[in-house]
N, C-alpha and C positions, 0 to 999 in steps of 0.2 A: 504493500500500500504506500510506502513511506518512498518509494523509487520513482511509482507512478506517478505520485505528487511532484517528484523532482521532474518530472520526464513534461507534466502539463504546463508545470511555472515555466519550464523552460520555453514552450512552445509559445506560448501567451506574452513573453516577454520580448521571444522572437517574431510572433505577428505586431505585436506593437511598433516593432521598430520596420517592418513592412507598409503598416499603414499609414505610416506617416510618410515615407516614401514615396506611395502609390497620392496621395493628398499632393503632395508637393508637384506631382505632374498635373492635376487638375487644377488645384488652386494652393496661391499662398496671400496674405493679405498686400502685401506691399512688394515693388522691384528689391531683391536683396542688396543690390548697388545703389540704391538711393539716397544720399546724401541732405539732409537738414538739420542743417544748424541749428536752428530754434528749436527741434526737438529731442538734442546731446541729453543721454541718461535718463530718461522719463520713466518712471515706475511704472510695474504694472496696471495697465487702467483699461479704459473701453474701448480708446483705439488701439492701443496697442495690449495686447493682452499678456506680453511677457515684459514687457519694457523694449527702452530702445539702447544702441551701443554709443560709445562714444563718437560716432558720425552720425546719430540720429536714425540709425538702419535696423528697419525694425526686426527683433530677436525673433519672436514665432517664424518668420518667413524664411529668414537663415538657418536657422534649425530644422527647421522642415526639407530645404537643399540640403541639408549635412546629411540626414537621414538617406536620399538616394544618392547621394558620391558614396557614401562609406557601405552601402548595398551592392553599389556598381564595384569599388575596389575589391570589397567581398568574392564576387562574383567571380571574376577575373582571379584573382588569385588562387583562390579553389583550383580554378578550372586548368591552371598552370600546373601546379602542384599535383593534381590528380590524373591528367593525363601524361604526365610525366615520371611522376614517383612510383603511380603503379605499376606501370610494364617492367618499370628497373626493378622493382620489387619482384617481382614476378621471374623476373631474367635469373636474379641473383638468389631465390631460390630451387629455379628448375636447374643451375647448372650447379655442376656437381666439383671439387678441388679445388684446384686454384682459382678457378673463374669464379666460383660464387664467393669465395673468403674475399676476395680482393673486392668484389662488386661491396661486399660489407663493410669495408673496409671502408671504404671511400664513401658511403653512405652514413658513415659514422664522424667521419672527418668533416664532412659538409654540415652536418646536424651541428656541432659546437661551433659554427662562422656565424656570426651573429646579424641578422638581416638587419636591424637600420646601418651597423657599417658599411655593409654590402651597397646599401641606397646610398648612404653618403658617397664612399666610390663611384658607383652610378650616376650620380648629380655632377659630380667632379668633372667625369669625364665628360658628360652631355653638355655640361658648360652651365648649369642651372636644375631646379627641381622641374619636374609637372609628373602629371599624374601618369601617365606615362611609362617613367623612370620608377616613381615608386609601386608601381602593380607590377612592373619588371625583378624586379628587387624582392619585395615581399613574395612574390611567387616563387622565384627561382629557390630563396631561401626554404623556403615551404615542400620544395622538393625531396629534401631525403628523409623528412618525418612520415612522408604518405611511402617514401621505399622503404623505409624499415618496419612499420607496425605490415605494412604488406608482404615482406618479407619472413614477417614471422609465425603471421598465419597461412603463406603458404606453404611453409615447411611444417607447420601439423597436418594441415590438410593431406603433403606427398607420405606422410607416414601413415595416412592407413590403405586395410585391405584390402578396400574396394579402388585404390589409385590401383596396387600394384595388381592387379586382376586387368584393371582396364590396359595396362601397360602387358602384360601377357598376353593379352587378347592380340593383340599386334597395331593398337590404337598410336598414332604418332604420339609424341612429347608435345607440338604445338595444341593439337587437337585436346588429350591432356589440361593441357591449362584453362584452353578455352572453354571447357564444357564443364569440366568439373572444380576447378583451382579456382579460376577466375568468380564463379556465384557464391561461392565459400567463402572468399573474401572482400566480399562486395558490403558487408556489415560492415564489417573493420574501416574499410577507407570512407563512409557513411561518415562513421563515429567522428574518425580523422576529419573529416570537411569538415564540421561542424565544431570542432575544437579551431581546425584552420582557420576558418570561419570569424571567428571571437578575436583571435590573434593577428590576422588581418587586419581589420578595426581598428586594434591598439595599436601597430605599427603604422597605420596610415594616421592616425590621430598625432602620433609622437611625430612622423614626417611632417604633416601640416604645422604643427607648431614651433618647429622648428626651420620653414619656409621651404620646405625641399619637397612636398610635393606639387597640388593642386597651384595653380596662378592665382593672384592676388583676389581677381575678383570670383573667382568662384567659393562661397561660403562651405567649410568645412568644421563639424566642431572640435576637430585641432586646431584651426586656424582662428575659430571663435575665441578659446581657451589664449591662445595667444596676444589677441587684441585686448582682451579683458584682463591681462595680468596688470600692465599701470593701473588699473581702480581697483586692486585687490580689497584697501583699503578703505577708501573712499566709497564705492559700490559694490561690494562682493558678490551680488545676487549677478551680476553679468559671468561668473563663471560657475554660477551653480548648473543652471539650464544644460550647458555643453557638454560639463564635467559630468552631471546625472545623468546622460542622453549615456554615452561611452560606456558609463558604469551598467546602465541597464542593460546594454546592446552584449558586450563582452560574456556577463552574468549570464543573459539568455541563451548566449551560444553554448558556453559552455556546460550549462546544465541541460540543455538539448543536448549537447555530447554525452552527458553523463547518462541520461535516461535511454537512449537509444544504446548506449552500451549495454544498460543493466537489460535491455528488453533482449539484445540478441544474444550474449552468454549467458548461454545456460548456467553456466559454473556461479552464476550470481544470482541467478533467482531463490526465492525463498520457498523452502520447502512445507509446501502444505500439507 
């Protein structure tokens, strides 16, 4: 009971951050690049229902834009990561000596490189941030977490009797994978997205705030957090909004990873 709860909060906290996304394409109340002076730091009220920043740009509307960049970043990074990590995950369990120690190897090497250096590098080179570079970066990094949890399920999966049966049978190794290895560990890399998922987020949030992904004018709530840091003091409530957005988005993901975990091993459910 107490998993499924984890597995609901999570989904609920990951539709939330979809609806505001999907809102942001239909409506947001104001341009997010709109500039008025006469309305710098206004509390929340009836026009503006979060407040406004210090350019007078109002907070709901930018927020609402940070919800589909950090969806779109989402997106994209997964999508690197998983069409990538899995096959090498996958290579570097079906092959057998030196080819798969090595493949591991180097999938363990990449896993402790730390993605915002990897973007920083990437920015360096490219001459500047955009979004771009950091969905490049974060992905790539992203890459040998989805070959290794991949890699280790499907070296359970080649140890049982029904693999080496299909392999007696005179079934190729490709075929193998794809029929049987590959649906077996399609939970697993699931799980993985959606931890990726969450960590994505925070690495594009940590890039936005430190100017190296998205371009000035597109609102992101790293890049919110960042404008709002001089009125820490003065206005604190301009970085609650961003900072909570992140916190809830991450949370959600993660506990979707957590709940979709406990639903597909067996080894975790609770014995009734």
């Amino acid at each position: 009971m107490r998993r499924s709860k984890v597995l609901v909060v999570g989904a609920v906290l990951v539709g939330l951050v979809v609806l505001l996304a999907v809102v942001s394409w239909l409506w947001h109340p104001y341009d997010v690049n709109h500039v008025d002076a006469t309305a710098r730091l206004l509390p929340p009220g009836r026009s503006h229902l979060l407040g406004t920043d210090g350019l007078g740009r109002d907070t709901l509307s930018r927020l609402l834009i940070g919800a589909r960049v950090c969806l779109e970043v989402g997106v994209i990074v997964v999508a690197i990561g998983a069409l990538l990590g899995v096959p090498l995950g996958l290579a570097a369990a079906a092959s057998k000596g030196l080819a798969g120690g090595v493949l591991g190897r180097v999938t363990d090497f990449l896993l402790a490189f730390p993605a915002l250096l990897l973007a920083i590098l990437l920015a360096a080179a490219h001459g500047g941030g955009s979004i771009g570079t950091a969905m490049a970066a974060i992905g790539i990094a992203s890459i040998p977490a989805f070959a290794r949890v991949t890699r280790g399920a499907a070296l359970q999966v080649l140890s049982q009797d029904y693999i080496l049966a299909a392999r007696a049978s005179g079934i190729s190794p490709l075929r193998v994978t794809l029929t049987h290895v590959l649906p077996n560990v399609a939970p697993v890399a699931l799980v993985q997205a959606s931890v990726s998922f969450g960590l994505a987020i925070l690495a594009e949030a940590s890039l936005s705030y430190l100017g190296l992904s998205v371009a000035p004018t597109t609102p992101t709530w790293g890049r919110m957090l960042g404008d709002a840091q001089q009125y820490i003091f003065t206005n604190p409530g301009l970085m609650l909004w961003p900072g909570l957005a992140i916190a809830l988005a991450v949370l959600g993901f993660n506990l979707l990873g957590d709940g979709l975990r406990d639903t597909f091993d067996p080894t975790l459910r609770e014995v009734r």
